[in-house]
Backbone bond lengths (Angstrom), bond angles and torsions (degrees), N, CA, C in turn:
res aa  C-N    CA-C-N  psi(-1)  N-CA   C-N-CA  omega(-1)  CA-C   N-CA-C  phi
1 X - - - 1.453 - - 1.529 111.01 -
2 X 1.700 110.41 -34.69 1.608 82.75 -169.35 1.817 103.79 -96.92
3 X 1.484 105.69 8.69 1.067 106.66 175.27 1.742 110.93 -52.30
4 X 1.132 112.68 -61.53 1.439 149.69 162.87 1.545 91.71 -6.73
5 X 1.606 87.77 -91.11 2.103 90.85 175.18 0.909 133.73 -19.23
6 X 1.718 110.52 -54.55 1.562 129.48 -165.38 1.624 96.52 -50.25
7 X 1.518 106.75 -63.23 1.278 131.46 176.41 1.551 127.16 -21.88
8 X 1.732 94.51 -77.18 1.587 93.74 155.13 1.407 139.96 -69.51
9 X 1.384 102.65 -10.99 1.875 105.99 175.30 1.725 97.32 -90.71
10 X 1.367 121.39 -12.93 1.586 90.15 157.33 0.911 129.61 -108.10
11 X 1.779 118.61 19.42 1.479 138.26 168.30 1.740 92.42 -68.30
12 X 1.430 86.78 -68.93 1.428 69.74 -169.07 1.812 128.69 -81.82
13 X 1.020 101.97 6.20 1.807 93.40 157.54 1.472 105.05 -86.62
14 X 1.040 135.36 10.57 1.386 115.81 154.58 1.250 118.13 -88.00
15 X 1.845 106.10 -38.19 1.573 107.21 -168.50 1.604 95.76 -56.50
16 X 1.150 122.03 -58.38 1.703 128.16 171.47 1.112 118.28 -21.66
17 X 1.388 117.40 -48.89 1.246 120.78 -161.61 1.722 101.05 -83.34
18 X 1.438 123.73 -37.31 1.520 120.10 -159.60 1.998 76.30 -85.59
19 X 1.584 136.57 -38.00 1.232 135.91 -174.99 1.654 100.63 -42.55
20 X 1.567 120.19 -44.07 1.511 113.46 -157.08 1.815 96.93 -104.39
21 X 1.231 116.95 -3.82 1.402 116.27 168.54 1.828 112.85 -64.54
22 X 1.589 84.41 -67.96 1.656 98.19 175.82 1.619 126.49 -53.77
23 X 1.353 113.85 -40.20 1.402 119.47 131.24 1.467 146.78 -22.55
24 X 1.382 105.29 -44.24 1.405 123.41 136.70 1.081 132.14 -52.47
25 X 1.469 126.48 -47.90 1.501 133.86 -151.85 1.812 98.71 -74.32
26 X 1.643 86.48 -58.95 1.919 102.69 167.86 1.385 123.12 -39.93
27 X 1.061 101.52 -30.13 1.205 91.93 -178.68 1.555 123.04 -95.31
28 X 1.470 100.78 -36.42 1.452 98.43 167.91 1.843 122.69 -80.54
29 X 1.417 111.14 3.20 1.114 119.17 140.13 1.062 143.44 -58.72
30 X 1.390 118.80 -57.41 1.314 134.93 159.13 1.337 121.02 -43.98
31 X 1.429 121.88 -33.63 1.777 118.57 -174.63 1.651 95.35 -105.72
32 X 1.586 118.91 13.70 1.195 117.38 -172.91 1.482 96.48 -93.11
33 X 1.858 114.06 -58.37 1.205 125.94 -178.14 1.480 113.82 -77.70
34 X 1.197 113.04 25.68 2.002 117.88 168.02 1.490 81.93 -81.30
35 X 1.797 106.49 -71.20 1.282 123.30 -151.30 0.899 125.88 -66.13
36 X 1.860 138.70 -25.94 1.254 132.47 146.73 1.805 111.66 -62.45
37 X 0.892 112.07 -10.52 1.721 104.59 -163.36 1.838 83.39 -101.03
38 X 1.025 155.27 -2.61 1.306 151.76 164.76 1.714 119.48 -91.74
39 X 1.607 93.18 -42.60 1.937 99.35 -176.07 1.534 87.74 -88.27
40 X 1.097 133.34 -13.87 1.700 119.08 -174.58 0.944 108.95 -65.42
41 X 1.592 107.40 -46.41 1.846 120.66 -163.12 1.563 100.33 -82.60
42 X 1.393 119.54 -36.50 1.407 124.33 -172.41 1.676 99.24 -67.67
43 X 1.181 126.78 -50.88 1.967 121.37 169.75 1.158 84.62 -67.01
44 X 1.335 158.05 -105.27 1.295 121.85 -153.24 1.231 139.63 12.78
45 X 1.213 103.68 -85.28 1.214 124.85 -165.87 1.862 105.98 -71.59
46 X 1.015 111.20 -20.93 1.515 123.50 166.56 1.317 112.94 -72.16
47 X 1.536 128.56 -45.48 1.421 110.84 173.15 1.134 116.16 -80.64
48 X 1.052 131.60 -43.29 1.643 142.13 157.77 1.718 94.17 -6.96
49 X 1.573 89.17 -96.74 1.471 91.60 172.33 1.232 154.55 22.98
50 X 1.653 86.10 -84.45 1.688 129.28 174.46 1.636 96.93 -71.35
51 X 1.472 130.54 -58.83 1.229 131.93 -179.91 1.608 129.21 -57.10
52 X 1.194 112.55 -14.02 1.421 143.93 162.42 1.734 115.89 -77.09
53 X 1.270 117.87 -63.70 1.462 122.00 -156.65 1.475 112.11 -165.59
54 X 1.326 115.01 70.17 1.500 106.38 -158.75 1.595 101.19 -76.38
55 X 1.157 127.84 -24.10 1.834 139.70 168.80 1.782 92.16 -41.25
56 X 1.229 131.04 -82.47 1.078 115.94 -168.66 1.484 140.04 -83.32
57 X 1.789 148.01 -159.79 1.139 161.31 179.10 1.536 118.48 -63.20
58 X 1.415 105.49 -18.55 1.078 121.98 -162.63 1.965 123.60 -66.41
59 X 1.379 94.10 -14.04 1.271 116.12 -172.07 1.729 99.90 -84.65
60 X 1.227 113.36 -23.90 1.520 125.34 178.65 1.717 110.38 -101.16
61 X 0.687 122.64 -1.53 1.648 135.23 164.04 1.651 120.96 -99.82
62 X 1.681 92.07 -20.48 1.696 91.00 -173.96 1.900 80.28 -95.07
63 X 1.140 116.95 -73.27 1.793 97.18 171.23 0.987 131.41 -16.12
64 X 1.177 134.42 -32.32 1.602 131.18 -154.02 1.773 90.05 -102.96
65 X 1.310 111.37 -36.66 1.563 118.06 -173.97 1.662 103.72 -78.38
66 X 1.327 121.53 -8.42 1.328 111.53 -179.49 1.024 110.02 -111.42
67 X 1.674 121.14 -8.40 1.229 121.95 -176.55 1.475 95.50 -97.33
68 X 1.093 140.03 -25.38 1.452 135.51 144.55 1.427 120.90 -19.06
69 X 1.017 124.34 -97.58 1.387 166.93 86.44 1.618 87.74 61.47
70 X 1.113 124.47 -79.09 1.287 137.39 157.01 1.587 127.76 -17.99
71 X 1.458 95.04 -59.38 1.738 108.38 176.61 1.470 99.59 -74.90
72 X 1.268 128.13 -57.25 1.442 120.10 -177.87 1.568 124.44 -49.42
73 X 1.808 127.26 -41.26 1.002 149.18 158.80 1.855 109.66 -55.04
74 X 1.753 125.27 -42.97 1.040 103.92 149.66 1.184 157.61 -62.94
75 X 1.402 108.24 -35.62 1.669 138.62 171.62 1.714 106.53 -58.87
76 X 1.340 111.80 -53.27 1.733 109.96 170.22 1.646 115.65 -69.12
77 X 1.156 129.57 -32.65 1.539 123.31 169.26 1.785 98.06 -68.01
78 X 1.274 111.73 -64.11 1.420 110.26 -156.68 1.862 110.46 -45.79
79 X 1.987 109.87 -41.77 1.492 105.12 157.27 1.569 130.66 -39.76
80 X 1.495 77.83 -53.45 1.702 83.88 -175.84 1.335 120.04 -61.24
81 X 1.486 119.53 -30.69 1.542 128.51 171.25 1.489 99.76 -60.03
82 X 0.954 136.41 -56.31 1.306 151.43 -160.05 1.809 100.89 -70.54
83 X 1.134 117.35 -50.59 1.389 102.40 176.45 1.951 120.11 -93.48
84 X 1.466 103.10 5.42 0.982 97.91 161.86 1.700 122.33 -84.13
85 X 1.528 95.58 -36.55 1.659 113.89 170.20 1.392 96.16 -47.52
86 X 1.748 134.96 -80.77 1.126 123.62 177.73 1.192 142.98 -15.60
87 X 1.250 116.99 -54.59 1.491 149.62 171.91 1.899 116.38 -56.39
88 X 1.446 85.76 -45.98 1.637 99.46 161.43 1.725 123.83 -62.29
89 X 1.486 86.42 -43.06 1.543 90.56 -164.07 1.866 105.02 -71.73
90 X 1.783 108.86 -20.53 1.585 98.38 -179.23 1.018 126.23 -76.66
91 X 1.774 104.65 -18.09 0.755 109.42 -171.45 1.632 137.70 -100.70
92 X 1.697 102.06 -2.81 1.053 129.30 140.74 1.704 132.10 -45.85
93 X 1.610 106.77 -67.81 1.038 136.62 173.55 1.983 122.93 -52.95
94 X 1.370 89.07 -26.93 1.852 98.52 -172.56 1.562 91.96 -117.14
């Protein structure tokens, strides 16, 4: 019988263990795809710029608007990652 236990208590410290890995992964995903999805749009908007009017300011206005643009476009995925993760996890869990 307590063989049994042993058994399932190191079933489940593994499931735990790959549970707090993947947990990991998400997360450093998530602050991965803020940060390309902000400097992407922010060079963007820099070559744009430059490809437009390299004589004037304009190359620093299209940056500033993509690096905008950027944070707002990250902040709404990164929720949405986040409540899809949630949503996963109840539904795993229940």
């Amino acid at each position: 019988m307590s063989r049994d236990l042993e058994i399932v208590g190191i079933a489940s410290l593994e499931r735990n263990k790959l549970s707090k890995t993947k947990t990991l992964f998400m997360k450093y995903m998530m602050v991965m795809q803020f940060f390309f999805t902000t400097a992407g749009l922010a060079l963007f908007g820099y070559w744009l710029g430059y490809k437009i009017n390299p004589e004037t300011n304009l190359y620093l206005i299209l940056t500033g608007i993509g690096l905008g643009l950027g944070v707002m476009i990250g902040f709404v995925t990164l929720i949405k990652m986040i409540q899809s993760e949630e949503r996963y996890e109840r539904n795993v869990h229940h």
